[in-house]
N, C-alpha and C positions, 0 to 999 in steps of 0.2 A: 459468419455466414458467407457462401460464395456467391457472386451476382450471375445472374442468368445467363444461359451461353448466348450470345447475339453475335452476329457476323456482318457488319456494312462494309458493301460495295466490293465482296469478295465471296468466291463458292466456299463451300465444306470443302474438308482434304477429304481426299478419299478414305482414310481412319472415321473423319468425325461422321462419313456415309456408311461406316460400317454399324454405329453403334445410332445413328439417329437417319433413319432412309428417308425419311417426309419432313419436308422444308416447307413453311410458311415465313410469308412477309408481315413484320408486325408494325401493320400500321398503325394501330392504336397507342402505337411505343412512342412519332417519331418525332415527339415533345422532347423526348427523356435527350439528353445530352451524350453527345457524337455518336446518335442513330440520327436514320433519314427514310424515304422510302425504300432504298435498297437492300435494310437491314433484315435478315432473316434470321429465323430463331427454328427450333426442332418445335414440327406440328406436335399437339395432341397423339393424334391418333398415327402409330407407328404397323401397325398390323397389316394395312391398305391403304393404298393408292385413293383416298377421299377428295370430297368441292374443294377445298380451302388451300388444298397441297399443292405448291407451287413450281417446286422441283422436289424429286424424287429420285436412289439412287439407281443405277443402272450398269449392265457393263455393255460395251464395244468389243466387237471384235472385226478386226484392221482386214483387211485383203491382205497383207502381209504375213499375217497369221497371229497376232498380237494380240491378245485380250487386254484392258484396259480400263479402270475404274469410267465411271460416265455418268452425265445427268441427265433426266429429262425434263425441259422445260414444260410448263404446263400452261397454259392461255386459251382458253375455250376449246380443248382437247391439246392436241401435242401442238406446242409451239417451236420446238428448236430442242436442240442435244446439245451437250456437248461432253469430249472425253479427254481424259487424262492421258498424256503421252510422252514419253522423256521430262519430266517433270515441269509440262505444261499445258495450260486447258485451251484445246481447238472449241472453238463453237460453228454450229451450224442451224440455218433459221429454217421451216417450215413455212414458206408463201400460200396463203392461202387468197382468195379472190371475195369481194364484198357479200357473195350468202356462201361463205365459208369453205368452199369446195375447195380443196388442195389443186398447186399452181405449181410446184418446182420447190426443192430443194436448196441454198445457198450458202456458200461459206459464208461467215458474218467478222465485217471488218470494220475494228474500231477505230475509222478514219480522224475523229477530234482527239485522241492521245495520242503521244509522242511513239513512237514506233518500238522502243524499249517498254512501253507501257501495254502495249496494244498484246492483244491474245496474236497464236502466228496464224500468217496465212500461208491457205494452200488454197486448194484449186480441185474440183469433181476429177479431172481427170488424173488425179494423183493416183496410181496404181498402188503406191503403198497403203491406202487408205479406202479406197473406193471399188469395189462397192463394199457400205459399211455396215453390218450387222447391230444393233441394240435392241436389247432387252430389259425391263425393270423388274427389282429383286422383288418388290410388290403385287399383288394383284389390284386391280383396279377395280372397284368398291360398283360400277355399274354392270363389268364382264365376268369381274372373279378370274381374273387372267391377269398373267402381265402384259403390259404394253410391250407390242414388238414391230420392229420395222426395218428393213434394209433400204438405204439408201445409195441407189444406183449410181452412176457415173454420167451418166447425161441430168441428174437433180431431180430424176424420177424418184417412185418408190413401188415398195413392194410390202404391204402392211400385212402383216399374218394374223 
């Protein structure tokens, strides 16, 4: 018998977003030995964008012209993206301000890992990147739509 797919402290490849698009955190797991909180497993429901789906898969498309596998993070509506690019995951976080109203756009930099460890950085006014179109392959279980957004170059957006 094979043990359940579980992922800690690392995204899906873009393959395992092909065959499983809805991610949940199993926290009820993070007893089990070398999971933690960060371990996600494939949600239940694969159909929509539902409460409990955490990240979900999506594609980017670059200013550059590049389409590109992508996540969207989820944390009381859209929390941050991030996309697959030269065989590396950029993130980007969603600011939102204490009754939730969106604030700016930002690269997100994992300043506590070694620089070899860290996702890379860039910068809004990266032409090659910005401004950056995603969309999720999902519809989303309150709109029956997929989540879509362009993210502008001054950390704006543009929510369709």
């Amino acid at each position: 018998m094979s043990s359940p797919l579980r992922l800690t402290g690392e995204n899906p490849t873009p393959e395992l977003l092909k065959k499983h698009p809805n991610w949940e955190y199993a926290l009820d797991e993070e007893e089990v030995d070398g999971q933690d909180e960060t371990t996600l497993r494939p949600a239940e429901v694969q159909s929509a964008i539902v409460e409990y789906v955490c990240k979900t898969a999506a594609t980017a498309w670059l200013n550059n012209g590049c389409e590109c596998p992508a996540i969207i993070e989820l944390v009381d509506g859209v929390g941050g993206a991030q996309f697959y690019f030269e065989g590396r995951w950029y993130q980007i976080i969603r600011w939102t301000d204490q009754y939730g109203q969106f604030v700016r756009w930002e690269p997100y930099v994992e300043n506590w890992l070694s620089e070899d460890e860290r996702t890379p950085s860039f910068r809004l006014t990266d032409e090659k990147f910005f401004p950056l179109h995603f969309a999720s392959h999902l519809p989303y279980h309150q709109t029956l739509s997929p989540i879509k957004t362009t993210i502008l170059q001054d950390g704006g957006e543009d929510a369709a």
